[in-house]
C-alpha positions in Angstrom: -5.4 -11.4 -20.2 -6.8 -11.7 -16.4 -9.3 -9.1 -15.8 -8.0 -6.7 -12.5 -9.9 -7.0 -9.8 -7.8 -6.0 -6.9 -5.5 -2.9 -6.8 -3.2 -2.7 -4.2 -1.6 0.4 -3.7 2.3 -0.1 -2.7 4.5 2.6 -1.1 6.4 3.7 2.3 4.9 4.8 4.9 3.6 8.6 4.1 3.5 8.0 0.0 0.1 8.6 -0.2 -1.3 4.7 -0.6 -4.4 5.4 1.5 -5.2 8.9 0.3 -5.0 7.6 -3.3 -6.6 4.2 -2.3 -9.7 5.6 -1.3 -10.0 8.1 -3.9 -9.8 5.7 -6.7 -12.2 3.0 -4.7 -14.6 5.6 -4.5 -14.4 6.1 -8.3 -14.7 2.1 -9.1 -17.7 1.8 -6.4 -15.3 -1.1 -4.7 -14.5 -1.5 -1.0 -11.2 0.4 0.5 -9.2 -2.0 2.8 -6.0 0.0 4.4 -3.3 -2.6 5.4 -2.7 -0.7 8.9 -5.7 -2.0 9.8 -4.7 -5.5 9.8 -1.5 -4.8 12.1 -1.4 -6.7 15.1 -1.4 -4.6 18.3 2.1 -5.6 19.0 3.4 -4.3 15.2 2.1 -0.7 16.4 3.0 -0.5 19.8 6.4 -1.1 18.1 6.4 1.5 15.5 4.4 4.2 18.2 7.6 3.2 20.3 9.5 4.0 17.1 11.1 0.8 16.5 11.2 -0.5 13.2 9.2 -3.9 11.9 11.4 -7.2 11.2 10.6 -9.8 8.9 8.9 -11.9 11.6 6.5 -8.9 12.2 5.4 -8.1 8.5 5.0 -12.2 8.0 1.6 -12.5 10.3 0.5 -9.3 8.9 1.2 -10.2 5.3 -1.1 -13.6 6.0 -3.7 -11.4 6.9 -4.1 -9.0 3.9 -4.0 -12.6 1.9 -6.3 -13.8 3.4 -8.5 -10.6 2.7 -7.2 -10.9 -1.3 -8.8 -14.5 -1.4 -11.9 -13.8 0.4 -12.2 -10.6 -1.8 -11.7 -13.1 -4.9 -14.3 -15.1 -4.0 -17.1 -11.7 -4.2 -18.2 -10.7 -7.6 -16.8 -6.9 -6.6 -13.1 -6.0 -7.0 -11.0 -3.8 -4.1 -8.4 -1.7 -3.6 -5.8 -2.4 -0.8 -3.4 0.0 0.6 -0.3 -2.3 1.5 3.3 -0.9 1.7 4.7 -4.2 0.2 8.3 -3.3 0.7 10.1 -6.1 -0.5 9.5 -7.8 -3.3 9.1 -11.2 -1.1 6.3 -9.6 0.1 4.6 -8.4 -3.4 5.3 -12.2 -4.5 3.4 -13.7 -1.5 0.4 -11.5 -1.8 0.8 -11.7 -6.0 -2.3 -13.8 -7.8 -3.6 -12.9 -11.5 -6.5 -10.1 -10.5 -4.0 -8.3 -8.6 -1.8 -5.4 -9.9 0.5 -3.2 -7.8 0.8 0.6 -8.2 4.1 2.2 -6.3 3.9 5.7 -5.1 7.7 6.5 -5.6 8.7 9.9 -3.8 12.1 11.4 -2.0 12.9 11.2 1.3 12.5 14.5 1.6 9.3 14.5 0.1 7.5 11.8 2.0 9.4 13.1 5.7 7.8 16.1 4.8 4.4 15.0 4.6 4.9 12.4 8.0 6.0 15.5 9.8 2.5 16.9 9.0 0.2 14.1 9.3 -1.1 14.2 12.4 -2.7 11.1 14.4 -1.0 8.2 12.8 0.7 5.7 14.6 4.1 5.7 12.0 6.4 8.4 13.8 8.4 10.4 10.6 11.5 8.7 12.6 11.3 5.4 11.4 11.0 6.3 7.4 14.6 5.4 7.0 14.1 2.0 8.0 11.0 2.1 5.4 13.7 3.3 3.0 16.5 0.8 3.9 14.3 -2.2 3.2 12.4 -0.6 0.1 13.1 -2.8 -3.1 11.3 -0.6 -5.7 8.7 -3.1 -7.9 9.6 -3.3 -11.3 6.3 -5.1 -12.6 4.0 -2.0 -10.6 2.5 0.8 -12.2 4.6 3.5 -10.9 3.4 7.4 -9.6 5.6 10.6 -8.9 3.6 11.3 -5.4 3.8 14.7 -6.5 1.1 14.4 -9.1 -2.6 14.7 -8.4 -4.5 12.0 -6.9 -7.2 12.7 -9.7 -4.0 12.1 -12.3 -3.3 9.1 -10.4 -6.4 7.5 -9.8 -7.6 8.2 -13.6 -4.1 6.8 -15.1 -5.0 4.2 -13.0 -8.3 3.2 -14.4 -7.1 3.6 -17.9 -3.8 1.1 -17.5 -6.0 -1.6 -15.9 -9.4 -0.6 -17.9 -11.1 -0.2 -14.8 
């Protein structure tokens, strides 16, 4: 069995991924990267304009967070990553050994719920359906209700992966 030493937390837009990302980092003492932040400027001036992401947007942006997996695999530390890994194309690109997935699985209603209230976020609530037309929900992640806890989360977490 390959010990984890990346956990990237998978989800649309408003599930949670960063929120529980950073909580659980902070309990492993490992670094938090949040996949926004390796969005070109051209990706967010396209969601901020509320248009949704293609294929040939994600792709760059994909290469990116690998390229922080495999310089994160060459450190003696582990991570968490916050990535919204919508298809499972994507989870197979970024996929080695010391990775494992978690999804953050909610409603529409739920998740438009908490966009409407987040506030200062370049992801408008309008373009969740497009995150929920191209969602194909992982079947090899650890799955979460986002309604429970990020405590429960985070410590069911640690326990699957014996972190």
């Amino acid at each position: 069995m390959v010990d984890i030493r990346i956990v990237a937390i998978a989800g649309v837009s408003g599930s949670g991924k960063t929120t529980v990302g950073r909580y659980l980092a902070k309990r492993l003492q490992w670094p938090f990267w949040d996949g926004d932040d390796f969005h070109p400027e051209t990706n967010i001036r396209k969601m901020q304009k509320g248009i949704p992401l293609t294929d040939n947007d994600r792709w760059p942006w994909l290469a990116s967070i690998r390229n922080l997996i495999s310089s994160t695999l060459e450190t003696d530390r582990g991570a968490v990553i916050a990535c919204s890994a919508l298809k499972q194309s994507y989870r197979d690109y970024l996929d080695v050994p010391e990775l494992q997935f978690v999804f953050l699985k909610g409603s529409y209603a739920q998740i438009d719920l908490r966009l409407r209230q987040r506030q200062q976020h370049f992801m408008p609530a309008e373009l969740l359906a497009s995150q929920f037309r191209e969602l194909e929900e992982p079947t090899e992640a650890l799955t979460f209700d986002v309604a429970l806890s990020v405590e429960a989360i985070a410590q069911t977490i640690q326990q699957e992966f014996g972190l």
